[in-house]
MIZAVEX-153328 format. One line per 4 residues: number of its first residue (from 0); their letters; for each residue x, y, z of N, C-alpha, C, O, CB. Coordinates in Angstrom, 2 decimals. Each point is the difference from the previous one (the first is absolute). Glycine has a CB too. Example, Ala and Ser with C-alpha at 12.3 -4.5 7.8 and 13.67 -1.06 7.14 Angstrom:
2
0> AS> 13.19,-5.69,7.80,-0.89,1.19,0.00,0.90,1.20,0.00,1.04,-0.02,0.66,-2.93,-1.15,0.59 | 1.54,2.22,-1.97,0.82,1.19,0.06,-0.77,1.09,0.73,0.51,1.11,0.17,0.67,-1.74,-2.32
REM end
This chain:
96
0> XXXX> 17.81,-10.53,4.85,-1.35,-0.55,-0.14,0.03,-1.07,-1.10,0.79,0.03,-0.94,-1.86,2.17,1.70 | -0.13,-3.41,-0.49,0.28,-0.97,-1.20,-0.46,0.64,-1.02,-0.30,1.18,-0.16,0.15,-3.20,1.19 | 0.13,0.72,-1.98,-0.97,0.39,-0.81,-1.41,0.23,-0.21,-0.55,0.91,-0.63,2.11,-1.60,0.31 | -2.15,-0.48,1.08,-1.14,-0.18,0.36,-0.61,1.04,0.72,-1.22,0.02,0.17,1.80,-2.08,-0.31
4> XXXX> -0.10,2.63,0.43,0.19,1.10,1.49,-0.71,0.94,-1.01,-1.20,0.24,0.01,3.86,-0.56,1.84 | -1.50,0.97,-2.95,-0.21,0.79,-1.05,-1.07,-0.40,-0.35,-0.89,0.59,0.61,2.82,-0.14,-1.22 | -2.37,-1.36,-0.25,-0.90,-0.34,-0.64,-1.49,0.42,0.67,-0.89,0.74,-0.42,2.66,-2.49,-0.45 | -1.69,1.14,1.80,-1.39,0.20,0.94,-0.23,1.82,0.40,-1.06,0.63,-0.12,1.59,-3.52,1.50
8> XXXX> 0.47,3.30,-1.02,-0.26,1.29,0.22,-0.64,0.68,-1.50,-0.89,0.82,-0.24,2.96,-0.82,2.30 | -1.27,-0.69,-2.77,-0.24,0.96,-1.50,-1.65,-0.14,-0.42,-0.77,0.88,-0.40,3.52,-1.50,-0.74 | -3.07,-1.42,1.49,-1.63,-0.30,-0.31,-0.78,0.79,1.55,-1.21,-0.14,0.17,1.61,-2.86,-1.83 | 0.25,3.62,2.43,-1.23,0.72,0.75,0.24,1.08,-0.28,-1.06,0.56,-0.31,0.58,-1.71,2.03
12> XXXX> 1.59,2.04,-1.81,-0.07,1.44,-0.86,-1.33,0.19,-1.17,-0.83,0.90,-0.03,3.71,-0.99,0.23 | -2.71,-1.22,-1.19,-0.74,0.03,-1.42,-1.94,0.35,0.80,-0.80,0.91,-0.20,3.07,-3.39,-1.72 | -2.34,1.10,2.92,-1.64,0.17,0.66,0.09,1.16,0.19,-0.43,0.70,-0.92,-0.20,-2.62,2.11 | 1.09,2.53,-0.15,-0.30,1.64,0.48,-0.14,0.77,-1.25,-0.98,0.72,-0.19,2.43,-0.72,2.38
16> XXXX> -0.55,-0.13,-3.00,-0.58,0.81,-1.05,-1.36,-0.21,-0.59,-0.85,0.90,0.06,3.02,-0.75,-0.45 | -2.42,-1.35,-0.22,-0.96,-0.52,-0.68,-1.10,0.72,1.16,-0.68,0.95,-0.40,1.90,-3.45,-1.04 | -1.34,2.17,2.46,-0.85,-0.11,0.81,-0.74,1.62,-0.51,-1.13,0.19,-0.46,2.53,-2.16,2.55 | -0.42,2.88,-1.83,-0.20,1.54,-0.36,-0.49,0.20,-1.21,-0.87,0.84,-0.25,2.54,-0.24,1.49
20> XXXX> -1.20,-1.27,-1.98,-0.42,0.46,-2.26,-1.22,-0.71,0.32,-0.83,0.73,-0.55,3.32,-1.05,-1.72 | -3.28,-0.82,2.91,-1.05,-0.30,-0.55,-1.09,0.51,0.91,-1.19,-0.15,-0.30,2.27,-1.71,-0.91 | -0.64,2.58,2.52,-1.28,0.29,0.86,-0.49,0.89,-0.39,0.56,0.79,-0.75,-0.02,-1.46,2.42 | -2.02,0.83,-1.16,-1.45,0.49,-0.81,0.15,-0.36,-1.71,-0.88,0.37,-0.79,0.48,1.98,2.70
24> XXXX> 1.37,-2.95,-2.26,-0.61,-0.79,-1.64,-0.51,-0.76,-0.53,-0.22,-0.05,-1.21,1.14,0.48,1.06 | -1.30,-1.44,1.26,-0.80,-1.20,-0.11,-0.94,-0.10,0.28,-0.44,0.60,0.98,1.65,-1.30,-0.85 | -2.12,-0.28,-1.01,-1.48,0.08,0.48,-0.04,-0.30,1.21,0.96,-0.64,0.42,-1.88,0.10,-2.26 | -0.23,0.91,2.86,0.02,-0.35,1.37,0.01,-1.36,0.03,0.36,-0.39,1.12,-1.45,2.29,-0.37
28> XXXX> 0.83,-2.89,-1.58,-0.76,-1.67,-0.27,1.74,-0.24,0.27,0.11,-1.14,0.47,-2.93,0.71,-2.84 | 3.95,0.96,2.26,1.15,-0.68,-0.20,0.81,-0.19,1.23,0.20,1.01,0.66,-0.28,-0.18,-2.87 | 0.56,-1.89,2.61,1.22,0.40,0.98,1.23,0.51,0.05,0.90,-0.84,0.01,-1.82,-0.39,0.39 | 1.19,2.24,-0.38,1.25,0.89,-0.39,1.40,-0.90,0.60,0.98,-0.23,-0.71,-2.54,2.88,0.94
32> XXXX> 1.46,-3.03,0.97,1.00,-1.35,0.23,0.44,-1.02,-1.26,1.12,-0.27,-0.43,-2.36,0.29,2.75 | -0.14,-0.49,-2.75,0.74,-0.94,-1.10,0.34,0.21,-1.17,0.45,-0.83,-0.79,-1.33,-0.32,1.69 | 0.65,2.54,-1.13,0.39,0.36,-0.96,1.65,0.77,-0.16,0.65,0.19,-1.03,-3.36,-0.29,0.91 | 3.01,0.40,1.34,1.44,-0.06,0.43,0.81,-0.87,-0.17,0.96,0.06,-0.77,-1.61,0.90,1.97
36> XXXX> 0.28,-2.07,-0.32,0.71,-1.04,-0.40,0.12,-0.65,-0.72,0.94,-0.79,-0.12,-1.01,0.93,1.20 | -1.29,0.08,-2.16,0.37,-1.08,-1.56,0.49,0.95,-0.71,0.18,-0.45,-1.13,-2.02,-1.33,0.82 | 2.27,3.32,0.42,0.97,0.85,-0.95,0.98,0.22,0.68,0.87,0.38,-0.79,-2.28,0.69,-0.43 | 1.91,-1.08,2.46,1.59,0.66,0.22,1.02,-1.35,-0.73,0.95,0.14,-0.76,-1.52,1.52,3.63
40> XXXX> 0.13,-2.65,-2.45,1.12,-1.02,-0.76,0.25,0.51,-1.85,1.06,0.16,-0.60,-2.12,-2.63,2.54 | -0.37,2.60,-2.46,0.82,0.63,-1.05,0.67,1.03,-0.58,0.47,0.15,-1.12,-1.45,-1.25,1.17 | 0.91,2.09,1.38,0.76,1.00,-0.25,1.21,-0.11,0.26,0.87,0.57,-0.66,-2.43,0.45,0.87 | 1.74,-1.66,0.65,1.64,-0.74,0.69,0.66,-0.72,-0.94,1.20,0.20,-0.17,-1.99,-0.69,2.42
44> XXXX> 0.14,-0.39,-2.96,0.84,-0.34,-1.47,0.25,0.14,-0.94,0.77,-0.55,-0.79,-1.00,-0.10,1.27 | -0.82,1.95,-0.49,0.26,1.19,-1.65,0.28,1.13,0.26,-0.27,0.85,-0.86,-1.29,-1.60,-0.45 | 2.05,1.10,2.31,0.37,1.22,0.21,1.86,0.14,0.40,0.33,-1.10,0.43,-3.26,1.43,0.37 | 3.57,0.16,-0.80,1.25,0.57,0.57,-0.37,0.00,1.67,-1.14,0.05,0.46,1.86,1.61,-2.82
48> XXXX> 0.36,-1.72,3.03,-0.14,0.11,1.08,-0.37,1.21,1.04,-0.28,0.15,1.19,1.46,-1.80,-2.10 | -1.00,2.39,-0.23,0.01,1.84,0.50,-0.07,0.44,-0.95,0.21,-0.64,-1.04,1.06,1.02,2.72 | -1.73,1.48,-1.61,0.15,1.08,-1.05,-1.25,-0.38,-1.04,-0.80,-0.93,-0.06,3.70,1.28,0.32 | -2.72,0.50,-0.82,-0.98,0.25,-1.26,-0.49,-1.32,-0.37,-1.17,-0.15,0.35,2.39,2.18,-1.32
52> XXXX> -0.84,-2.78,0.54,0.06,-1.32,-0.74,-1.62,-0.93,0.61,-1.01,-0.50,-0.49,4.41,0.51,0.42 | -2.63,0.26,1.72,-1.11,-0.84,1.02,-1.75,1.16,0.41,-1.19,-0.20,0.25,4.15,-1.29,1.32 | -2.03,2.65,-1.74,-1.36,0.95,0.45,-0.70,-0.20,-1.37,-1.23,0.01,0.09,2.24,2.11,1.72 | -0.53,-2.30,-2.99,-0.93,-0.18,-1.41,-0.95,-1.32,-0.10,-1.10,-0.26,-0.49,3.10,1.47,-0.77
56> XXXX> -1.07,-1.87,1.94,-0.55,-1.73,-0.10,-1.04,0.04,1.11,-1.00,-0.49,-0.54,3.41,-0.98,-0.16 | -2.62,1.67,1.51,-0.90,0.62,1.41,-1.02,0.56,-0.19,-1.03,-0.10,0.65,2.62,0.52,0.38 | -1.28,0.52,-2.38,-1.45,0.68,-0.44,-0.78,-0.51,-0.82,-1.22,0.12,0.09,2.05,1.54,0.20 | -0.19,-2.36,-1.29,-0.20,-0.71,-0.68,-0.74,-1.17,0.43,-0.97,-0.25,-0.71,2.64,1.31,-0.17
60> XXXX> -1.49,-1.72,1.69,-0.94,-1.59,0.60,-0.70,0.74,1.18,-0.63,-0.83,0.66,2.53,-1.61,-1.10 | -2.00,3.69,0.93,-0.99,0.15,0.55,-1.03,0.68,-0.48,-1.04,0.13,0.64,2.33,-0.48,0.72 | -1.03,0.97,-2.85,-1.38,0.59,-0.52,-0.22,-1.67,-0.73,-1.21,-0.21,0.02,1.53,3.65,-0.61 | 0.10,-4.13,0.23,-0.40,-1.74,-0.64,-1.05,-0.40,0.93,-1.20,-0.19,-0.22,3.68,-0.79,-0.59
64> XXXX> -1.61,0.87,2.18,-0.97,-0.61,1.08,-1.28,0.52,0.15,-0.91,-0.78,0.30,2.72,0.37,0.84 | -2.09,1.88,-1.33,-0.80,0.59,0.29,-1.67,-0.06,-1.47,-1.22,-0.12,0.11,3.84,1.52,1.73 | -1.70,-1.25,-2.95,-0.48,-0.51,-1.01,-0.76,-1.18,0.00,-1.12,-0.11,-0.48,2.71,1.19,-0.19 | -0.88,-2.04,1.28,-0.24,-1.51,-0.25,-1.41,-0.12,1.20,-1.17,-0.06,-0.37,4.28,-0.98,-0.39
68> XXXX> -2.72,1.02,2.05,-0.48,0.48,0.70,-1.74,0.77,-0.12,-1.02,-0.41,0.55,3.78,0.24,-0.25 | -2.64,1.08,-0.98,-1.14,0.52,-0.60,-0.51,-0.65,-0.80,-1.18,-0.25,0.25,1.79,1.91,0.06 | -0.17,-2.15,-1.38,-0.98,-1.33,-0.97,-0.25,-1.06,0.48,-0.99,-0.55,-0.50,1.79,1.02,-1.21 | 0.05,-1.38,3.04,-0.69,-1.33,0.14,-1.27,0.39,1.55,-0.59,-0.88,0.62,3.40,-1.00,-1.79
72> XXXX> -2.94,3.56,1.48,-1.01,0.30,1.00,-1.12,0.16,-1.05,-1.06,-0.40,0.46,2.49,1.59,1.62 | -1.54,-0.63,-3.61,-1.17,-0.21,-0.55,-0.31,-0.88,-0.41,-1.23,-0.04,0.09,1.27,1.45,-0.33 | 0.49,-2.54,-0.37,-0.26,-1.44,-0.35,-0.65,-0.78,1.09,-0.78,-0.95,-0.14,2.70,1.04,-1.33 | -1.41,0.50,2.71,-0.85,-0.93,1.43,-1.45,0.84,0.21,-1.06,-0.56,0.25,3.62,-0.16,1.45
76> XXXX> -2.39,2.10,-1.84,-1.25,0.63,0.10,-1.44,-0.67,-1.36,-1.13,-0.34,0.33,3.11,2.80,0.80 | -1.48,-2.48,-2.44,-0.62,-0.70,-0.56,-0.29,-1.19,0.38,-1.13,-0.06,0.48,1.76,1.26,-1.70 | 0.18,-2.61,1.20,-0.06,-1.06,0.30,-1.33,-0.06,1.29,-0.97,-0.76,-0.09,3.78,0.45,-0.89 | -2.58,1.22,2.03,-0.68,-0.18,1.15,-1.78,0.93,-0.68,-1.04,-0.14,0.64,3.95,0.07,1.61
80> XXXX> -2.88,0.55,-2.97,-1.11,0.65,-0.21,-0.93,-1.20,-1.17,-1.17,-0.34,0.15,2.57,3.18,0.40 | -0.39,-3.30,-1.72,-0.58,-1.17,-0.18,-0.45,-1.12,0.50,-1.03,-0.56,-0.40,1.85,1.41,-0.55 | 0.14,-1.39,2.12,-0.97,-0.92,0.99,-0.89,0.26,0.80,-0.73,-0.83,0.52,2.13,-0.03,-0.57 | -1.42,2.37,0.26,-1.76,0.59,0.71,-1.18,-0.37,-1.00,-1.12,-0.41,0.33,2.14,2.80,0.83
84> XXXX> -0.50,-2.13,-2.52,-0.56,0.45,-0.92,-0.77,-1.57,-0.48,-1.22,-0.11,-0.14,3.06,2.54,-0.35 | -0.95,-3.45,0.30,-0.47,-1.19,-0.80,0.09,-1.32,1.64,0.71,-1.01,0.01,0.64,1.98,-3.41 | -2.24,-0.53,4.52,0.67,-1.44,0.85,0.21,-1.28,-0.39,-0.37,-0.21,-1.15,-0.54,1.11,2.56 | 1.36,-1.77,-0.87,0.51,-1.32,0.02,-1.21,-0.87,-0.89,-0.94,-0.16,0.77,2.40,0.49,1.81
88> XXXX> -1.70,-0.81,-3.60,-0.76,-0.81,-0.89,-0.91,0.72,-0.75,-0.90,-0.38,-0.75,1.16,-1.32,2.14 | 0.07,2.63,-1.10,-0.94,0.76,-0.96,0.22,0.58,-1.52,0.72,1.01,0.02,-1.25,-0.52,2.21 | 0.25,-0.74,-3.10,0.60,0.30,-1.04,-0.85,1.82,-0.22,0.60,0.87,-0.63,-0.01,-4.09,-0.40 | -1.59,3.40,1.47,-0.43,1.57,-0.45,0.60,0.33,1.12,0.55,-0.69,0.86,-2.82,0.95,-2.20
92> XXXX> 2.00,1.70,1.17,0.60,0.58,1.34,-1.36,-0.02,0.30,-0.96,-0.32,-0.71,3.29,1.85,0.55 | -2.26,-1.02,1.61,-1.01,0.27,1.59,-0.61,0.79,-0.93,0.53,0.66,-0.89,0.70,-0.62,3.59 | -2.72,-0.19,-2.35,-1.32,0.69,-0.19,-0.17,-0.27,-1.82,-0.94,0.77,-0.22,1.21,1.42,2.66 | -0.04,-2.59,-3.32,0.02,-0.20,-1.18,-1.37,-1.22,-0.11,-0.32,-0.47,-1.10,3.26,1.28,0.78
REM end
């Protein structure tokens, strides 16, 4: 097998995993897809290829993701409650 061969198997091994550590951990607001794919690459380059090393690094960026994940779903929940809150030219909020 090439390398590439390797490689790719190893970055879809990493998704399947990820896929598993972060389901039901994310706010529903999130797409669990992209959050796969913007963490298995960094598990693929900080991790060992196998064994302990990679299952640590795995847990590690998927409780991050999940973390991260969770703070930029309340920053949008705010953000979106402030633009209910103050519409477009208005400097008071609604009913004030």
């Amino acid at each position: 097998m090439k390398k590439a061969d390797n490689e790719l198997a190893h970055y879809d091994r990493t998704c399947q995993r990820l896929r598993l550590a972060v389901a039901d951990r994310l706010p529903p607001t999130v797409d669990p897809e992209q959050v796969v794919t913007a963490y298995a690459y960094w598990v693929c380059t900080n991790g060992s290829k196998q064994g302990a090393d990679w299952e640590e690094t795995l847990r590690e960026y998927a409780d991050i993701a999940c973390r991260r994940a969770a703070d930029e779903s309340e920053v949008e929940r705010r953000e979106v409650a402030l633009l209910r809150r103050y519409p477009s030219g208005r400097r008071t909020p609604v009913g004030a």
